[in-house]
C-alpha positions as CSV (number, residue, x, y, z in Angstrom):
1,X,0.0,0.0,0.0
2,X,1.2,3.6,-0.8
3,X,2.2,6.2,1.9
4,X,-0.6,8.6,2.4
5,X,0.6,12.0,2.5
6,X,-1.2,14.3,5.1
7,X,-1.3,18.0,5.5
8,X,-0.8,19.3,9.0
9,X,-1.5,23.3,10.0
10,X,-0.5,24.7,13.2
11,X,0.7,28.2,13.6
12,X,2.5,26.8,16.7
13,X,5.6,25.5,15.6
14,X,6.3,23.1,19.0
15,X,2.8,21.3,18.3
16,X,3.5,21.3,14.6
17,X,7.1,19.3,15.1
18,X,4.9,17.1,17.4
19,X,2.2,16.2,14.6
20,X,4.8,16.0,12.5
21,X,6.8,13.6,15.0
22,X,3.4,11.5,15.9
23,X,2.3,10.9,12.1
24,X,5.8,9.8,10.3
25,X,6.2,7.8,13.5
26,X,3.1,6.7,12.0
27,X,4.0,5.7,8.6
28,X,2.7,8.4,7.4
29,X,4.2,11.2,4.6
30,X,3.4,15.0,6.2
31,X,3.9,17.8,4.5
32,X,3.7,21.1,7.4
33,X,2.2,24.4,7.2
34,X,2.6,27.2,9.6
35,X,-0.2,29.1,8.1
36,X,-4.0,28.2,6.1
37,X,-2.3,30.6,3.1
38,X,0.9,28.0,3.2
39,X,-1.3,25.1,3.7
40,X,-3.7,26.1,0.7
41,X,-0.2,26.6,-1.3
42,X,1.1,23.5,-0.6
43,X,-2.4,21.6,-1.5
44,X,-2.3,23.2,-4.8
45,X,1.4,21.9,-5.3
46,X,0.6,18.3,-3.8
47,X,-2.9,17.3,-2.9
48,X,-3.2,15.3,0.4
49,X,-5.4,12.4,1.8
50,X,-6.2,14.5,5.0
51,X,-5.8,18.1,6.3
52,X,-5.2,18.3,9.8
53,X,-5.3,21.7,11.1
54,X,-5.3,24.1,14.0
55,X,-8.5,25.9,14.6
56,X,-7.8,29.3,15.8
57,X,-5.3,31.0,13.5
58,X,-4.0,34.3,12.5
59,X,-5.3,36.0,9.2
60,X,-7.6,32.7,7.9
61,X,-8.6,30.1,10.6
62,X,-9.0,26.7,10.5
63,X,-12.7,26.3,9.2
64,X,-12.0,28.8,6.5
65,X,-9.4,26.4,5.5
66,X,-11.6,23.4,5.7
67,X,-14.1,25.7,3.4
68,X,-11.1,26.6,1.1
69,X,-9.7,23.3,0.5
70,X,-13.5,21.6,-0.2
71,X,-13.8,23.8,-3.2
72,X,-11.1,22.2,-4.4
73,X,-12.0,19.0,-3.6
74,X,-14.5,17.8,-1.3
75,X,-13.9,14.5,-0.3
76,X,-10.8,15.5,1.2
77,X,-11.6,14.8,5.3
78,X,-10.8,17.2,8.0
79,X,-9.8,16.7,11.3
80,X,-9.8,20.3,13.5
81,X,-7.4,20.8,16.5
82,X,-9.0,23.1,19.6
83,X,-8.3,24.4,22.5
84,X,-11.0,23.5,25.2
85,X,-12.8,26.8,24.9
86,X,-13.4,25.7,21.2
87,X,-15.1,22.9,21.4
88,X,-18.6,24.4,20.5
89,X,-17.1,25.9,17.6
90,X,-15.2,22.6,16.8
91,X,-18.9,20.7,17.5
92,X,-20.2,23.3,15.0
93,X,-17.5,22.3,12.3
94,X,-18.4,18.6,12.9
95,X,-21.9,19.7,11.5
96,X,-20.9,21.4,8.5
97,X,-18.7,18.7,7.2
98,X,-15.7,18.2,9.1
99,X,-14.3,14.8,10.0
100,X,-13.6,15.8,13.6
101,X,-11.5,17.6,16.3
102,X,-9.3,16.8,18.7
103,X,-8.8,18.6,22.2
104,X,-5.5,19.8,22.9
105,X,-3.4,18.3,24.6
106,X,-3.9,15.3,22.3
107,X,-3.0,11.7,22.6
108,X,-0.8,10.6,20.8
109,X,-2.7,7.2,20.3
110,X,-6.3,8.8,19.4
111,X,-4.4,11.0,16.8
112,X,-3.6,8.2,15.0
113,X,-7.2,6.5,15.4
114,X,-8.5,9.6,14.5
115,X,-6.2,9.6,11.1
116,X,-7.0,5.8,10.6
117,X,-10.5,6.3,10.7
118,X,-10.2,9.2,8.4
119,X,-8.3,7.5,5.7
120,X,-10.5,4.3,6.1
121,X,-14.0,5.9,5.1
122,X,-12.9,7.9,2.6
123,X,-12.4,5.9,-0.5
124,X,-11.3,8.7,-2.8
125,X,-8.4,9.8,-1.6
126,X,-5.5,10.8,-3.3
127,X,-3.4,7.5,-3.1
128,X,-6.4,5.3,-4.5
129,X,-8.0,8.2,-6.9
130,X,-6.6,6.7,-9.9
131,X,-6.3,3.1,-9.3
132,X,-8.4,0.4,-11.0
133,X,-10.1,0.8,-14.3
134,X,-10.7,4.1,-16.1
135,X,-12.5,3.5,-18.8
136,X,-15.8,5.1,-17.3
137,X,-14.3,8.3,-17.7
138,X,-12.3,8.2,-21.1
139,X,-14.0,10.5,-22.7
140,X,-13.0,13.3,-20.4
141,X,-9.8,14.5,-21.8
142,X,-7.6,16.6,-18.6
143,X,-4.9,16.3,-16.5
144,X,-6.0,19.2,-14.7
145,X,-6.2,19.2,-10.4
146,X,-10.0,21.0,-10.5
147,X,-10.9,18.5,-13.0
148,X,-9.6,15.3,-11.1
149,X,-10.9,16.5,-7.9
150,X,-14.2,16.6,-9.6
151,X,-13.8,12.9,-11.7
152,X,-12.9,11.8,-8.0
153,X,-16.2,12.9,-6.6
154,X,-18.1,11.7,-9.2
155,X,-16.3,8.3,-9.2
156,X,-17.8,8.5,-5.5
157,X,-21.4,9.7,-5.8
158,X,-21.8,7.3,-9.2
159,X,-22.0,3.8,-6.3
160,X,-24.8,5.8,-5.2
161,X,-28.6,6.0,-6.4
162,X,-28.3,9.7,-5.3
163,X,-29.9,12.5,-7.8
164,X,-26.9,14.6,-9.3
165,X,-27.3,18.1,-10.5
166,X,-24.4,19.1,-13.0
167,X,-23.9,23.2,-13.2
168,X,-21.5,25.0,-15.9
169,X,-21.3,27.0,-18.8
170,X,-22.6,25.9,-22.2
171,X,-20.5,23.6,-24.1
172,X,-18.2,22.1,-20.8
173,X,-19.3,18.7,-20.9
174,X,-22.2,18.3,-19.0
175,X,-23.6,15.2,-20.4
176,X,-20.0,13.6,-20.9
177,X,-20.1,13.4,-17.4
178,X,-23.2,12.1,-16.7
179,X,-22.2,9.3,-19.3
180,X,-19.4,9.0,-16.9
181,X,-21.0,8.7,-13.7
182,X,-23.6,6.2,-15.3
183,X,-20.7,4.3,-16.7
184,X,-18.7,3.9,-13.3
185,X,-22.3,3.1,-11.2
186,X,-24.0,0.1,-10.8
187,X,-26.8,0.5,-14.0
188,X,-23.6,0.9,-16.2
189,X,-25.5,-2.3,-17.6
190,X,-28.5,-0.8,-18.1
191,X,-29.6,2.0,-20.3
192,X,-28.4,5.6,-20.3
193,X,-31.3,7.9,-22.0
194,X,-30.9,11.7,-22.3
195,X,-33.1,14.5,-23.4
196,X,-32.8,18.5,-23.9
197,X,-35.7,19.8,-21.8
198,X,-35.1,22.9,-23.7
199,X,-35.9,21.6,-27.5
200,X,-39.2,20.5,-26.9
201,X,-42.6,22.6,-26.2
202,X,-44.5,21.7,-23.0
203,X,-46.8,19.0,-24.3
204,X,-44.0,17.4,-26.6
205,X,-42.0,17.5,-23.5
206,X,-44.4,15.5,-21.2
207,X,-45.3,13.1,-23.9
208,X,-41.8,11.8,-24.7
209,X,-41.1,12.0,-21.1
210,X,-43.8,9.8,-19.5
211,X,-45.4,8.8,-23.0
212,X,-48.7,8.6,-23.9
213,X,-51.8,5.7,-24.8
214,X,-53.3,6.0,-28.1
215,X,-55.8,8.8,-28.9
216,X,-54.4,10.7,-25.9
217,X,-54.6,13.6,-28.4
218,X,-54.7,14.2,-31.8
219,X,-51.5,12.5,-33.8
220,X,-51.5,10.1,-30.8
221,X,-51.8,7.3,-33.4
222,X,-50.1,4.3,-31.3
223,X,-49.2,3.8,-27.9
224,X,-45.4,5.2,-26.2
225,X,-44.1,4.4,-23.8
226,X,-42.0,7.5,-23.0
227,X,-37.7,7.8,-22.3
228,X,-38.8,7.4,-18.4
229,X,-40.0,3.9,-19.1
230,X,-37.2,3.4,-21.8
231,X,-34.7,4.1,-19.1
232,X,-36.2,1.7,-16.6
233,X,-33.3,0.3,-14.5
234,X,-30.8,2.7,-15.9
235,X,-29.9,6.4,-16.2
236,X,-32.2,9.3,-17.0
237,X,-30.3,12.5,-17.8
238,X,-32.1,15.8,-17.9
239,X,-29.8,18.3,-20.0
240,X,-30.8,22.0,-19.4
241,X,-33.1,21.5,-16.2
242,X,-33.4,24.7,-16.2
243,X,-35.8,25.3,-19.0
244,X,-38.7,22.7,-17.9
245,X,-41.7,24.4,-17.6
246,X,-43.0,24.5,-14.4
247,X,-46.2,21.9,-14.5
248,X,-43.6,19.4,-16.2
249,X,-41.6,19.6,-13.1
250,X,-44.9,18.9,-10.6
251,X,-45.4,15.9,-12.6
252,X,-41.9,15.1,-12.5
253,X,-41.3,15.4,-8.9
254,X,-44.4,13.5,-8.1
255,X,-42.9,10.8,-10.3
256,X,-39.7,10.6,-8.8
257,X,-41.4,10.4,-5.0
258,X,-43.9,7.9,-5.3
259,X,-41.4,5.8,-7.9
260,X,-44.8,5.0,-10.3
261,X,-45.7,7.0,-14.0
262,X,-49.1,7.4,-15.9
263,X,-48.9,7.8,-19.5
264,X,-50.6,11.0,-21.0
265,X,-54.1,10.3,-21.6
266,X,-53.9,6.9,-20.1
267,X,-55.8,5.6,-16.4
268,X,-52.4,2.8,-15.9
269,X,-49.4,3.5,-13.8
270,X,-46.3,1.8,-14.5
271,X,-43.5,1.3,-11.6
272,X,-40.2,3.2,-12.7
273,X,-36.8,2.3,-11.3
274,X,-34.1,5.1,-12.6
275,X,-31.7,7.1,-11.0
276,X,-31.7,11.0,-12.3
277,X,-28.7,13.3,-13.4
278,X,-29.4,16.6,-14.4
279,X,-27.7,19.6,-16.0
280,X,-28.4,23.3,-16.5
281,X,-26.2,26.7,-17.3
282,X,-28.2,28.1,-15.3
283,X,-28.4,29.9,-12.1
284,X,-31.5,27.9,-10.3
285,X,-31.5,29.8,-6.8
286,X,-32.0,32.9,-9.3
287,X,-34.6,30.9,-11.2
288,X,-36.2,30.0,-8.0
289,X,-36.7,33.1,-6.5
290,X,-37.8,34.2,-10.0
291,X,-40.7,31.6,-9.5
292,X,-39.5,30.3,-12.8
293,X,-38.4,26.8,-10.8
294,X,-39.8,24.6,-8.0
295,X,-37.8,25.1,-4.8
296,X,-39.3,21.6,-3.6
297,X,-38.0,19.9,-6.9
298,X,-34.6,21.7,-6.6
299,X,-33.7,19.9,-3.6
300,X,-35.5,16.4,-5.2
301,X,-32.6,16.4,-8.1
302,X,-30.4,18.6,-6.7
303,X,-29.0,15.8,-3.7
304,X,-25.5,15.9,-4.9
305,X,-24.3,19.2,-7.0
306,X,-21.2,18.9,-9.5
307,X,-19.6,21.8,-10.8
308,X,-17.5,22.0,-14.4
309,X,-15.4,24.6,-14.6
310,X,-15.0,26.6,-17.6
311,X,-12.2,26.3,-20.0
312,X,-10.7,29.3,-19.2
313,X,-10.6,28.2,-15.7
314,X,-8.1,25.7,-16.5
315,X,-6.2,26.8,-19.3
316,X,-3.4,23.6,-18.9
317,X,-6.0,21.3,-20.5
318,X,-6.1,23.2,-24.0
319,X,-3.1,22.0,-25.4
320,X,-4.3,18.6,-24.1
321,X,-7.5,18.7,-25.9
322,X,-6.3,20.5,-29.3
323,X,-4.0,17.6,-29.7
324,X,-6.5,15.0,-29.1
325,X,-9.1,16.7,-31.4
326,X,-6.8,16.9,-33.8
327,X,-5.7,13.4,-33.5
328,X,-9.0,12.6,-33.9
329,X,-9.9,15.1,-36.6
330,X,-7.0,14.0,-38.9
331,X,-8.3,10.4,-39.2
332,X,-12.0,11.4,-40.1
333,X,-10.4,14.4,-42.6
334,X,-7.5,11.5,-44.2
335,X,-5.5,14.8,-43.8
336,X,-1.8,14.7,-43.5
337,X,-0.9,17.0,-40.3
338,X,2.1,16.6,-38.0
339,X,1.0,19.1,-35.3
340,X,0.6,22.9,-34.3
341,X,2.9,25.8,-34.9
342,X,4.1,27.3,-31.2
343,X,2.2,30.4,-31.9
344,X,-0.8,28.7,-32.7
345,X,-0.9,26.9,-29.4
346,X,0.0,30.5,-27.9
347,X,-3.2,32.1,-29.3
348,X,-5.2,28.9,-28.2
349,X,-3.6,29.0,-25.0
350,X,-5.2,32.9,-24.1
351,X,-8.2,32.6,-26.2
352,X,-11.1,33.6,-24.0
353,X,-12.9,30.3,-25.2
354,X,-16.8,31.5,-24.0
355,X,-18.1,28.3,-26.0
356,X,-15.5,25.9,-24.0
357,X,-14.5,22.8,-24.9
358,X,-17.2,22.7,-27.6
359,X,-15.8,26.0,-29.3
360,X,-11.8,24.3,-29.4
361,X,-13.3,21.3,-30.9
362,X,-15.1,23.6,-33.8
363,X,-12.0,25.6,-34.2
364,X,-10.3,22.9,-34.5
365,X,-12.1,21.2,-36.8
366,X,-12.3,23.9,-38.9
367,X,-8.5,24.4,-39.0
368,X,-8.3,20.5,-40.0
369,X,-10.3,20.9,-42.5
370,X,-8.8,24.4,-44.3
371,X,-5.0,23.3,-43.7
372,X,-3.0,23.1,-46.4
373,X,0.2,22.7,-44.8
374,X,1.7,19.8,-42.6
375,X,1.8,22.2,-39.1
376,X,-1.3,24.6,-38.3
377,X,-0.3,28.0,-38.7
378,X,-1.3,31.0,-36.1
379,X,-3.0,32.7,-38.8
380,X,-5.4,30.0,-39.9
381,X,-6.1,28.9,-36.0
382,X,-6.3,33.3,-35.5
383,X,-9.3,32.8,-38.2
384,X,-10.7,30.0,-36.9
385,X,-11.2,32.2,-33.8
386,X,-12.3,34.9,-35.3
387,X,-15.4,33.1,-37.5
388,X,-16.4,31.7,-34.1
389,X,-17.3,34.7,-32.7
390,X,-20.7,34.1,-33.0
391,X,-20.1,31.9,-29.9
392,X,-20.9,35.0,-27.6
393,X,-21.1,34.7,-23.8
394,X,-24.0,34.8,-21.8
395,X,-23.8,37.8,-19.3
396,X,-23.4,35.5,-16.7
397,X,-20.2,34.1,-18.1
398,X,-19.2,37.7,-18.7
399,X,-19.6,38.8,-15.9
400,X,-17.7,35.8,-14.3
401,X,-14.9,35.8,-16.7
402,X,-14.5,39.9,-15.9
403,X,-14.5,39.1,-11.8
404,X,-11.6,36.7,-12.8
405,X,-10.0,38.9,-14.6
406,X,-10.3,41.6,-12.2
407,X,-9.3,39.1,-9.1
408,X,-5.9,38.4,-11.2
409,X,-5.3,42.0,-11.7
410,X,-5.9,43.0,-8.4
411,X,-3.2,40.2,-6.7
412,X,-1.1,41.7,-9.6
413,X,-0.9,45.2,-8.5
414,X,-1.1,44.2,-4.4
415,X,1.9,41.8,-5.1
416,X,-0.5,38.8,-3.7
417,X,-1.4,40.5,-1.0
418,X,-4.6,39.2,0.2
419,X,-5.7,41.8,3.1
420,X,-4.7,45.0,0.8
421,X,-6.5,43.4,-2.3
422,X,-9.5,42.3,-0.5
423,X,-9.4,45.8,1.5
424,X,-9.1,47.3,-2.3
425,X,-12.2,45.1,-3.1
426,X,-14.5,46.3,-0.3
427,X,-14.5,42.7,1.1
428,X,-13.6,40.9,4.1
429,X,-10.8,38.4,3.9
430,X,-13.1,35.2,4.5
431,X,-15.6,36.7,1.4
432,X,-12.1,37.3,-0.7
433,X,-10.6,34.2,-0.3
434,X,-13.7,32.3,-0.8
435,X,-13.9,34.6,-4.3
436,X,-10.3,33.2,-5.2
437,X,-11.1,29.8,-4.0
438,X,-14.4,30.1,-6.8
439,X,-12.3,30.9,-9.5
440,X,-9.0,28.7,-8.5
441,X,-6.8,31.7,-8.5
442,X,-3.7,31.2,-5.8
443,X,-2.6,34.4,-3.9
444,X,1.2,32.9,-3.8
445,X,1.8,33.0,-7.7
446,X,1.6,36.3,-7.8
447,X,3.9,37.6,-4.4
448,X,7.9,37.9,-5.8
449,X,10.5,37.6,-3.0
450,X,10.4,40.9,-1.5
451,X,6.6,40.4,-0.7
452,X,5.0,39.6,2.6
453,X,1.9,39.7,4.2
């Protein structure tokens, strides 16, 4: 069995040296932290199996930490370190999600029972996450950390029956990884059926949903049995959620709570056995309290929420994904190209990409298809660019690509310095760092070696 590698955070540097001590002693790998800013640094560099950390701290404390390090990946346990007149706040942490805490002075002996524990329930962590067979998730192309800290959770909820909600910009990957979760759960077996709630009108909607008997209404020549019934034992994936009209969703969620269907137009029920995944762009707390979307079905599909993140948000994975496209692209074309020119990577690599993954794969199809020469020039992947501007963003990725932008500027000018930028900002450290945490931006890229906070 690997070593796992655990993160310990103390601002005290005696009981730091002690965890330290305790856990290698252990058979453990530790990587130490004197501060939640180090610690968040040094789990960006090398992800651990377990944070152990100190819960009153200078500057960020120990549950903002926990809070920090779950956007990157939740299934990363917690165990919190408290002084006795803590505990309540330590009892309150337990709540929100943390493994547990430990009292200081702490035993030696129930720190590592503690840690055992820890690693034993959690089946995802870092030393196991890519173990075993992958092929459930070959179609997602990435080597990035957001991205495998996201495959890692949905590697976990996919052994469930649990309703997933999957939220990100058009053109992600939405539905690749709802094939993917289906693919690594139990109904892999059985079938996977998807439809776009928002390409149908309301009655086309509820008929190929739950189907319809014959004569139900006029063109209703034949019975049909619906893609509920169709996906009977398997996977039923709702793409854009968001845009099912609101008496669809009633039906629905009745549906889904007493597990039976009736047909439109028919008297019959039919018992249904499917596990739901759905998808939207949208913002569905906005939708809600727009009364455009059922709070009570909202928390019926939305048990476990996945997040993609945009292309732009993880700008390593373009290269990685131009160059399997164009693997790909170069066998359906019969065209004979070796690769891209540098400078045509370079533009790819600071495009603003507001269609995603689905706008690379259109450029680069189109640049496969109108090369001429053996490398892809920076001029014809420059057009490519260009004639895809018709690929406008929604204001709300504008608006989220601008507060990135701004955020990087900001830790630019301030040297990385988190309390002047967030002072700058006209937020509060915890607000600011949960802002950076949203859009994976780390404060220590940007300090140089004069800088300190």
């Amino acid at each position: 069995m690997m070593t796992k590698h655990i993160l310990v955070v103390d601002d005290d540097a005696d009981i730091l040296r002690l965890l330290e001590m305790r856990l290698n002693a252990g058979g453990y790998q530790v990587s130490a932290a004197h501060s939640a800013k180090e610690a968040l640094s040094l789990f960006n560099m090398k992800p651990a199996a377990l944070v152990i950390s100190d819960l009153r701290m200078p500057d960020m404390d120990g549950f903002a930490l926990f809070e920090a390090i779950h956007q990157l990946d939740s299934t990363v346990p917690f165990i919190l370190l408290t002084a006795h007149g803590s505990i309540p706040e330590a009892v309150h942490a337990t709540q929100q999600g943390v493994f547990s805490f430990l009292s200081k002075p702490f035993d030696s002996k129930e720190l590592l029972q503690q840690v055992a524990n820890a690693l034993k329930i959690t089946s995802s962590n870092l030393d196991q996450r890519h173990t075993g067979d992958d092929s459930w998730r070959a179609a997602i192309i990435s080597s990035s950390q957001q991205m495998q800290s996201l495959l890692a959770q949905a590697k976990l909820v996919a052994a469930s029956d649990a309703s997933v909600l999957i939220q990100g910009e058009s053109g992600t990957g939405k539905e690749l990884f709802a094939k993917a979760i289906h693919q690594a759960s139990p109904r892999r077996e059985q079938p996977f059926v998807a439809i776009n709630c928002a390409a149908l009108p309301e009655a086309l909607l509820e008929s190929e949903l739950f189907g319809h008997s014959k004569g139900a209404f006029t063109g209703a020549m034949s019975d049909h049995q619906g893609l509920i019934k169709n996906a009977h034992g398997g996977t039923l994936f709702l793409d854009e959620i968001g845009d099912m009209p609101l008496a669809i969703q009633v039906k629905l969620l009745r549906a889904l709570q007493e597990r039976v269907i009736r047909p439109v137009g028919s008297s019959s029920q039919f018992a249904i056995d499917i596990r739901v995944i759905c998808a939207t762009h949208k913002n569905l707390i906005e939708e809600m309290q727009a009364n455009r979307f059922r709070e009570d079905f909202y928390y019926r599909i939305n048990v476990v929420s996945l997040e993609i993140p945009a292309l732009a948000s993880r700008r390593e994975d373009i290269p990685l994904l131009a160059n399997y496209f164009l693997a790909n692209l170069i066998k359906k074309y019969h065209k004979k190209i070796n690769g891209f020119a540098p400078e045509a990577l370079e533009i790819m690599f600071t495009a603003p990409w507001p269609g995603n993954v689905r706008q690379l794969q259109n450029v680069i199809e189109q640049v496969v298809v109108l090369s001429t020469t053996p490398i892809i020039t920076s001029k014809l992947v420059q057009k490519a660019l260009q004639d895809n501007i018709s690929s406008l963003a929604s204001f709300d990725v504008a608006r989220k690509n601008f507060e990135q932008q701004y955020l990087i500027n900001l830790l630019k000018t301030t040297q990385g310095n988190v309390t002047q930028s967030a002072r700058i900002a006209g937020r509060n450290r915890t607000d600011f760092y949960k802002l950076l945490q949203r859009h994976q931006i780390n404060p220590a890229l940007f300090k140089n070696s004069q800088s300190n906070e």
